[in-house]
N, C-alpha and C positions, 0 to 999 in steps of 0.2 A: 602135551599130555591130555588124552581123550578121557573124559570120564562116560562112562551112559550111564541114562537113569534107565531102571525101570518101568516099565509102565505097569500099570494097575488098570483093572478089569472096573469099568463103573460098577458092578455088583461089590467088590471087594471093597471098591473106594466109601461106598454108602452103608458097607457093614462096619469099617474102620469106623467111619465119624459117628456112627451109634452108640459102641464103642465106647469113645472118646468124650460124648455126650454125657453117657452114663457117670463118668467120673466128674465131672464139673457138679460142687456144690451150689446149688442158686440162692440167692437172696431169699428171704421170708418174706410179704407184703409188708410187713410192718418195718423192716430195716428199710426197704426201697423207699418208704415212702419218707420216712424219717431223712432219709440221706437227700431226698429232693427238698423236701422242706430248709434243711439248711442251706441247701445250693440257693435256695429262691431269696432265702431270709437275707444271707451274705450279700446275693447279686443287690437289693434293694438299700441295702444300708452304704458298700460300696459307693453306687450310682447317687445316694444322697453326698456321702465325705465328697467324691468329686464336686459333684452339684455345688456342695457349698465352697470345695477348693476355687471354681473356677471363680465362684461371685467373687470373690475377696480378692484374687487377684484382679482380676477385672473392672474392682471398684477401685483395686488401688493405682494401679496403671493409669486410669482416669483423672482420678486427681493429681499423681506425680506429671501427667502432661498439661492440668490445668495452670497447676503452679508454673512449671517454664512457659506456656504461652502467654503467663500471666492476664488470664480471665478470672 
């Protein structure tokens, strides 16, 4: 089973996406910016909880091998 597509004329294709433009509602600057703000705020506190996930194991890895090679 063959399907064809149509093809569309590049003039028709750039009035469609006009169009199509027209209906997408945009952000406000003050949502965009609001919305980047928490993306940055999260990324930072995130990359801290790791940060201090990894100390704690890493410090304790340390010692539980200190103990078995008894130094």
């Amino acid at each position: 089973m063959k399907i064809e597509k149509k093809k569309t004329s590049p003039a028709l294709f750039v009035r469609q996406v006009r169009q199509e433009l027209q209906k997408v509602t945009w952000p406000e600057k003050k949502d965009t910016f609001l919305s980047s703000a928490i993306v940055i705020l999260l990324i930072i506190l995130f990359s801290l909880f790791f940060l201090l996930t990894d100390q704690i194991w890493s410090f304790s890895i340390k010692k539980i091998i200190q103990i078995g090679s008894g130094f």
